[in-house]
Backbone bond lengths (Angstrom), bond angles and torsions (degrees), N, CA, C in turn:
res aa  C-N    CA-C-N  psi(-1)  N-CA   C-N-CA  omega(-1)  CA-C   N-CA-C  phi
1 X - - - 1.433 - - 1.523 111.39 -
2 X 1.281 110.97 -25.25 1.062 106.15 178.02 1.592 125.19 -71.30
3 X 1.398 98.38 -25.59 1.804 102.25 -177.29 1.684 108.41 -47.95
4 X 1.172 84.45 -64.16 1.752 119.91 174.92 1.325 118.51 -41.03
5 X 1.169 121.85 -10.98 1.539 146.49 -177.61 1.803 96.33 42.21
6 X 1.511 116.32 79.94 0.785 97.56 171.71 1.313 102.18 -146.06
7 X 1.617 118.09 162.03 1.500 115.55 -172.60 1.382 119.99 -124.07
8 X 1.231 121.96 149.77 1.388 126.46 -171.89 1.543 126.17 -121.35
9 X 1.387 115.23 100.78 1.327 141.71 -157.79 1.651 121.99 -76.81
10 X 1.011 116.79 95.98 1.476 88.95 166.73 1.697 138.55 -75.06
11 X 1.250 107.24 167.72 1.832 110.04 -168.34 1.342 110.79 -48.80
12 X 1.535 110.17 -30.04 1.723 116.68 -160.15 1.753 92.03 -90.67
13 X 1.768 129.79 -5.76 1.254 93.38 -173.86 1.379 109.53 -114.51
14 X 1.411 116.07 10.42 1.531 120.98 178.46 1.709 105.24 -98.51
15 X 1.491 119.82 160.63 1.018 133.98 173.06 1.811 110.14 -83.31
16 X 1.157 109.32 -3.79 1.879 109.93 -173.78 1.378 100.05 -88.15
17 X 1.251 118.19 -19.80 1.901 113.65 -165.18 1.677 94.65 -115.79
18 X 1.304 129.52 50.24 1.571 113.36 170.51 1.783 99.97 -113.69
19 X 1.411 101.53 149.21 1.540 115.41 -155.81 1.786 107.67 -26.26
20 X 2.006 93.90 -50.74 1.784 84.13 -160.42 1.599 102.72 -82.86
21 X 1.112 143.82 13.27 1.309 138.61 -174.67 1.331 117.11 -74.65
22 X 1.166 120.76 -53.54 1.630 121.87 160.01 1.314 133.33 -47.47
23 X 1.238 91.87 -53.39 1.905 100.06 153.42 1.490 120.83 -54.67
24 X 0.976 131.60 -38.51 1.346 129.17 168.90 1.443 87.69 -61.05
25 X 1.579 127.06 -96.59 1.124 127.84 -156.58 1.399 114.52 -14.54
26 X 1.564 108.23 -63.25 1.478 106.56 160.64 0.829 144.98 -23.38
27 X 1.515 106.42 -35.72 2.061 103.01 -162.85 1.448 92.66 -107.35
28 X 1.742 132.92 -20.53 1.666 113.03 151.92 0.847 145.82 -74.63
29 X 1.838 111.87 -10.26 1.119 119.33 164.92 1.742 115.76 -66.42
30 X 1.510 108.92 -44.92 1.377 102.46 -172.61 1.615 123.44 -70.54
31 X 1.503 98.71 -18.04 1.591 117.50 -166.28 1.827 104.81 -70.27
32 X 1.716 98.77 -32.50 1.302 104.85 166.59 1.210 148.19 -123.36
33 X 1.667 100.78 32.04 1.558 152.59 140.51 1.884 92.78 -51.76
34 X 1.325 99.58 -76.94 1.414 100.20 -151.44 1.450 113.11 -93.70
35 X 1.526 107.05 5.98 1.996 104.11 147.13 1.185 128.18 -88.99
36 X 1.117 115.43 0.81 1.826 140.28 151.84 0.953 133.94 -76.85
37 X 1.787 105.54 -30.62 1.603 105.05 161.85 1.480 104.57 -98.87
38 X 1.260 125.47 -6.78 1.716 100.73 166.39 1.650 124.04 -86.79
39 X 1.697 92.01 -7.89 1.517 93.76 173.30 1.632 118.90 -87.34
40 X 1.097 89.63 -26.32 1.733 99.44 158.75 1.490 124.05 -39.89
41 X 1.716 95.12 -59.24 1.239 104.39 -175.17 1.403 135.63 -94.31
42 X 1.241 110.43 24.53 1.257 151.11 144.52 1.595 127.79 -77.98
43 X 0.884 88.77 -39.45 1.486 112.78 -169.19 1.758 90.73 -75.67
44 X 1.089 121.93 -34.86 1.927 143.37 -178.19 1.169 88.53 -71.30
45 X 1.309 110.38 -79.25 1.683 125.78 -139.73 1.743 109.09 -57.66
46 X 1.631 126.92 -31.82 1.003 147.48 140.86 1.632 126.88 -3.89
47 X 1.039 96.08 -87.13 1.997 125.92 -167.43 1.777 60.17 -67.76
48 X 1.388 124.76 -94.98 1.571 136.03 -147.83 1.487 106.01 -21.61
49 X 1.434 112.15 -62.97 1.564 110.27 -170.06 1.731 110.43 -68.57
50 X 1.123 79.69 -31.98 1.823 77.81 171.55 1.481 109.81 -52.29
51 X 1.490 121.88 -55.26 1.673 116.19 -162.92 1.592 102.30 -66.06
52 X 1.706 108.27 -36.08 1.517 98.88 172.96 1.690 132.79 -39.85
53 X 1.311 83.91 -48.42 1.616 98.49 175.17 1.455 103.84 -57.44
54 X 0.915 101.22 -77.41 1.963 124.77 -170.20 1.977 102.30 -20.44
55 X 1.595 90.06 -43.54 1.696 113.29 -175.01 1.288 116.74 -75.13
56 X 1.212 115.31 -15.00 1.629 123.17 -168.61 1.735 99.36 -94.76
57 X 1.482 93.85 -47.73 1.510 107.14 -165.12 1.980 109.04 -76.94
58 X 1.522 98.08 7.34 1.218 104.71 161.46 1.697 135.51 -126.45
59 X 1.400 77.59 39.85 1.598 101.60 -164.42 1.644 112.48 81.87
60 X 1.059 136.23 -30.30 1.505 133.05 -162.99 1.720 127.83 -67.37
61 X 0.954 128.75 135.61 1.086 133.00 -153.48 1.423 104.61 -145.28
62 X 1.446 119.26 120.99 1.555 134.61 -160.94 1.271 96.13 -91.28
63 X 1.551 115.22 176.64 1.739 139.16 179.89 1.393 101.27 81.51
64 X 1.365 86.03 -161.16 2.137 101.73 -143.66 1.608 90.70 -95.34
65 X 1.047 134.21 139.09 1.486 141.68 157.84 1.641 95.37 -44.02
66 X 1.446 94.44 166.59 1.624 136.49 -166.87 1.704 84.63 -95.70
67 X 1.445 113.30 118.67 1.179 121.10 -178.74 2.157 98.77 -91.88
68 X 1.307 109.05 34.82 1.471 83.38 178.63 2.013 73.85 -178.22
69 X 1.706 99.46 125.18 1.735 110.82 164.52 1.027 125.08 -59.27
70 X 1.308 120.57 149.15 1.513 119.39 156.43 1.645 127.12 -44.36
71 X 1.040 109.38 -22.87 1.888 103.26 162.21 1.124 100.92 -75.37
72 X 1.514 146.16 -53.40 1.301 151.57 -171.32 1.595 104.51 -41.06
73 X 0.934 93.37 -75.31 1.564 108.38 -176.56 1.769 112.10 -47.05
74 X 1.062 99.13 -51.87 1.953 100.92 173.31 1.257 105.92 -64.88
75 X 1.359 118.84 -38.82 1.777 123.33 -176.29 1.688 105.88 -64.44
76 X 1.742 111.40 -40.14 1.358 108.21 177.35 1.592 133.40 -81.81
77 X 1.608 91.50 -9.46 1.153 119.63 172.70 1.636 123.70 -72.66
78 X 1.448 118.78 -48.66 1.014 126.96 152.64 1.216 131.45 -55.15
79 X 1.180 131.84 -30.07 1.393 140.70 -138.72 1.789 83.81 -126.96
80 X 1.000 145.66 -48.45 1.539 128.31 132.18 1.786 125.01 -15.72
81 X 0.941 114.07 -60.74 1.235 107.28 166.03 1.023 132.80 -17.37
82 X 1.576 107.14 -81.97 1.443 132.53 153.76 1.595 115.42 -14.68
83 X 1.150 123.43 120.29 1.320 135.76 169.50 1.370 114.36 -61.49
84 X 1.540 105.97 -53.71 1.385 104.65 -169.64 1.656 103.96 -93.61
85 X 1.479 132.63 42.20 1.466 130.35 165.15 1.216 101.59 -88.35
86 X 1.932 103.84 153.71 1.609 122.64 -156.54 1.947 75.51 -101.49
87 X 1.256 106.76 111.37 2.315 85.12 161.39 1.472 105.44 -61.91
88 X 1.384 124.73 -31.90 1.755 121.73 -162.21 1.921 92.34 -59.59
89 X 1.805 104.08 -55.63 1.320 96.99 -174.56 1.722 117.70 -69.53
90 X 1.048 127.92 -28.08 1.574 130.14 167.08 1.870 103.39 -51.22
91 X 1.091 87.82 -47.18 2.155 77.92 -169.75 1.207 108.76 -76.25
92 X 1.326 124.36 -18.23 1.554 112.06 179.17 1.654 82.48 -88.47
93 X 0.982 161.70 -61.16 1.507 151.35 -158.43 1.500 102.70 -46.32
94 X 1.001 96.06 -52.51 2.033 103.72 -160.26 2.375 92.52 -71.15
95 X 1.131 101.45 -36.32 1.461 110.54 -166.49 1.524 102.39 94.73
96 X 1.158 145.24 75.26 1.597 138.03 -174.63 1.393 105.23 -177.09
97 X 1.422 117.58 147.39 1.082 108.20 175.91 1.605 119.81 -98.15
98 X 1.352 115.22 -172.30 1.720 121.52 -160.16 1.351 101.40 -61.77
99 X 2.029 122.81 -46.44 1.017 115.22 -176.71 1.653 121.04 -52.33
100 X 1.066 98.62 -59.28 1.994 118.87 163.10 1.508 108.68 -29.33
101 X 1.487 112.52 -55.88 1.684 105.55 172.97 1.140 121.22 -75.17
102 X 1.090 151.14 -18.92 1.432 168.64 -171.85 1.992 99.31 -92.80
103 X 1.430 97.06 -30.19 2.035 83.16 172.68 1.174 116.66 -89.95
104 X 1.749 118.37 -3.64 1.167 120.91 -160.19 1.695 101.50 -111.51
105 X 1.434 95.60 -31.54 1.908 100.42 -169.53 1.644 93.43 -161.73
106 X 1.824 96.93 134.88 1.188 116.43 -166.54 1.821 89.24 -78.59
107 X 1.361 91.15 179.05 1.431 110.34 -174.65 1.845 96.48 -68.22
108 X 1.248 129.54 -54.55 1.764 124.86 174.12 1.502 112.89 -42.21
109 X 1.330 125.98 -26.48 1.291 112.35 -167.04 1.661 91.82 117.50
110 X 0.998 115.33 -15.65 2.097 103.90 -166.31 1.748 106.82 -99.27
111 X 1.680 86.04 133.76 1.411 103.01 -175.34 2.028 129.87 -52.34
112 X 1.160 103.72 111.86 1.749 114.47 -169.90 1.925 99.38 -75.10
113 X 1.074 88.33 165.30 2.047 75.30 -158.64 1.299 103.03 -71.16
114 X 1.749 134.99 -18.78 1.491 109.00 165.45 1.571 119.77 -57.42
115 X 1.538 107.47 -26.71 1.430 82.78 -170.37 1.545 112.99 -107.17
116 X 1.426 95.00 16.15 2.052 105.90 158.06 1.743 97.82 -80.61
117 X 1.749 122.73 -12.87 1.652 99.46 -163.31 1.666 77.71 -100.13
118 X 0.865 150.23 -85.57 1.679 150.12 142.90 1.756 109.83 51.51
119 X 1.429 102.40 -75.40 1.350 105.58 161.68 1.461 129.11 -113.10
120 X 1.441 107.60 46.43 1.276 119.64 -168.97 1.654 135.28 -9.58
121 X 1.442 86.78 75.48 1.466 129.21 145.06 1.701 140.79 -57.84
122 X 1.247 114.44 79.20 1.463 114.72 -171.57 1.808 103.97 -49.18
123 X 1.125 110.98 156.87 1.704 114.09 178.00 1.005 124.61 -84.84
């Protein structure tokens, strides 16, 4: 080592290896880790809200379809009413299950707010 002119340090005699130094290092490294990912996501959120708009203002309207029609819903609606309706036999009729009828129409016959948005029904 010596040719090489080089020297060999221990941890206890440099100022880079004392307990809180790494920890610091740490907490600027991450601090500007994660102003990079919020500029990122900005950088997303941008272009994104834009197409929202763009999509609205062309009639379009996002999320999952209404898993059950407006006849469905009046058919399950009515047929709720009824005291003596089977739900086991209504959900195999409609094709849906109990949970699905129960978001759409309460057990009385009265409309649950999917199926006030369904046949758009204010509340």
């Amino acid at each position: 080592m010596k040719e090489k002119n080089m020297k060999v340090l221990k941890h206890t005699e440099t100022n880079e290896f004392k307990p809180g130094a790494m920890k610091r290092f740490f907490l600027v490294q991450t601090s500007e880790f994660f102003k990079m990912a919020e500029f990122e996501r900005e950088l997303i959120r941008e272009p994104t809200n834009a197409g929202l708009v763009a999509g609205r203002a062309r009639g379009r309207k996002g999320g999952r379809k209404f898993s059950m029609s407006r006849a469905q819903v009046r058919l399950a609606q009515a047929a709720m009413k009824e005291r003596d309706t089977s739900v086991a036999d209504l959900c195999n009729e409609l094709a849906t299950t109990r949970a699905t009828l129960y978001r759409y129409v309460g057990p009385n016959g009265e409309l649950r707010e999917h199926g006030r948005q369904v046949l758009g029904v204010n509340p």
